[in-house]
C-alpha positions in Angstrom: 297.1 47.4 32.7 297.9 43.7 32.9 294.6 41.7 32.3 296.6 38.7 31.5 299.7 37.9 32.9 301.8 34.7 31.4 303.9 33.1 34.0 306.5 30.4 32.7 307.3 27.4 35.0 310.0 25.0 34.7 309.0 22.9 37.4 312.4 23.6 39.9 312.4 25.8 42.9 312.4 28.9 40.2 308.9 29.1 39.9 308.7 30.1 43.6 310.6 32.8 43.1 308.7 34.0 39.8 305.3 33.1 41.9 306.0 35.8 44.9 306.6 38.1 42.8 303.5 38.2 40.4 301.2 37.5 43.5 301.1 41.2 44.9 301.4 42.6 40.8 298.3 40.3 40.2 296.5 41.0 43.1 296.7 45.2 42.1 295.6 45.0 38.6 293.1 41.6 39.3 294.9 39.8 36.8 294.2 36.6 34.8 296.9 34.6 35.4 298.2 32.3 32.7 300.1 29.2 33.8 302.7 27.7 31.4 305.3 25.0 31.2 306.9 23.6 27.7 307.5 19.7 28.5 310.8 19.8 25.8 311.8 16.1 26.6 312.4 13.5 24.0 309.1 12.4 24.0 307.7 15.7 24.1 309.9 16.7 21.2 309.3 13.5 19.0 305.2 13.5 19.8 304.0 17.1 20.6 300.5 17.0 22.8 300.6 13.2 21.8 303.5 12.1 24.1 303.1 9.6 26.9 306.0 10.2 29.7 306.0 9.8 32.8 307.8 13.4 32.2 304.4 14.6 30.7 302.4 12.9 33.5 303.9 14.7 36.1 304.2 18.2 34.5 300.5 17.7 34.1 300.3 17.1 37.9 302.3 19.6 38.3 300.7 22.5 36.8 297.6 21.1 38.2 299.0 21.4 41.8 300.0 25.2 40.7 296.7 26.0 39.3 294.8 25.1 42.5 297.3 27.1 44.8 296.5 30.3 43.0 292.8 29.5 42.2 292.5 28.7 46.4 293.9 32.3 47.2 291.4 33.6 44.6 292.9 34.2 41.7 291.6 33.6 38.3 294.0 31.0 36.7 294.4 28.8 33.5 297.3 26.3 33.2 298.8 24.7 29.7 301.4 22.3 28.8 303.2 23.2 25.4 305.2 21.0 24.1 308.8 21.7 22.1 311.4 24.5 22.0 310.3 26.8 25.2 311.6 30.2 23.7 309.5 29.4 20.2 306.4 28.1 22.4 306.7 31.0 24.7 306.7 33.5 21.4 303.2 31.7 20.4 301.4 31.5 23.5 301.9 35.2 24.1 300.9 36.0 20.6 297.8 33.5 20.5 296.5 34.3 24.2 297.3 38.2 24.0 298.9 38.1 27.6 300.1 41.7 28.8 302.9 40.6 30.5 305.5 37.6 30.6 306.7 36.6 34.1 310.0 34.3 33.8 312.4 33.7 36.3 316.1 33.2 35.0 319.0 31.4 36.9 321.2 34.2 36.8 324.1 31.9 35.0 327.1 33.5 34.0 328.7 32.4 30.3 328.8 28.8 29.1 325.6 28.5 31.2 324.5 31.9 29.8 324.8 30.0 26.6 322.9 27.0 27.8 320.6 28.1 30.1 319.7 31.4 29.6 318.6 31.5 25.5 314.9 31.5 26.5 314.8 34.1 28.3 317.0 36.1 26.0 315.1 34.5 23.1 311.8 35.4 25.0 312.2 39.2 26.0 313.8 39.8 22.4 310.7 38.7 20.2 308.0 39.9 21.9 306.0 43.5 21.5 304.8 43.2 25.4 306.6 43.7 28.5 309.1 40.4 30.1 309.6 40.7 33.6 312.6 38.7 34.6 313.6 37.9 38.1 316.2 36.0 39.3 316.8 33.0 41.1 318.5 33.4 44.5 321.4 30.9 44.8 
């Protein structure tokens, strides 16, 4: 049912959250899982896959350090920095990698940062023709 399963990350706390939950889902349906993060600093908005951050360097680092995690409790994973508007890179890595499901966590905000922080997601689960699954962040 879910060969490949595309996990968002956004570096915080979140992806912990997102993480525990798509471990036992994975686990059932021996899923591929697809590691991304969209580094949408100023440098990674300005020079794409070009930039040079320290910003870029340690999301690199980062999704390395996720990607061994999973691959040590056997999973099959891949991991992938995009680079821009999350929402629109999001939309085109699930398109171009045919993932079966979108794992996201969302902070749960509540208006203004409803506005601010939660467009991806909203953006995200709107656009796409597979299944999102959203789970919130615990305060």
């Amino acid at each position: 049912m879910y060969e490949r399963i595309l996990i968002t990350l956004d570096t915080t706390g979140a992806d912990q959250t997102i993480l525990s939950h798509i471990r036992p889902l994975a686990k059932a349906f021996k899923s591929r899982l697809v590691l991304l993060h969209v580094a949408d600093g100023w440098a990674a908005q300005v020079h794409g896959a070009d930039a040079v951050s320290p910003e870029v360097t340690e999301d690199r680092a980062y999704l390395e350090k996720i990607k061994k995690e999973l691959q040590e409790e056997g999973f099959e994973v891949e991991a992938h920095l995009a680079f821009g508007d999350p929402a629109k890179e999001i939309i085109k890595w699930v398109e171009k990698d045919h993932c079966d499901l979108i794992a996201m966590s969302t902070h749960g905000h509540r208006f203004i940062g409803d506005i601010v922080f939660g467009v991806t997601a909203h953006t995200v689960q709107h656009r796409v023709n597979v299944p999102v699954l959203l789970v919130r962040v615990k305060a």
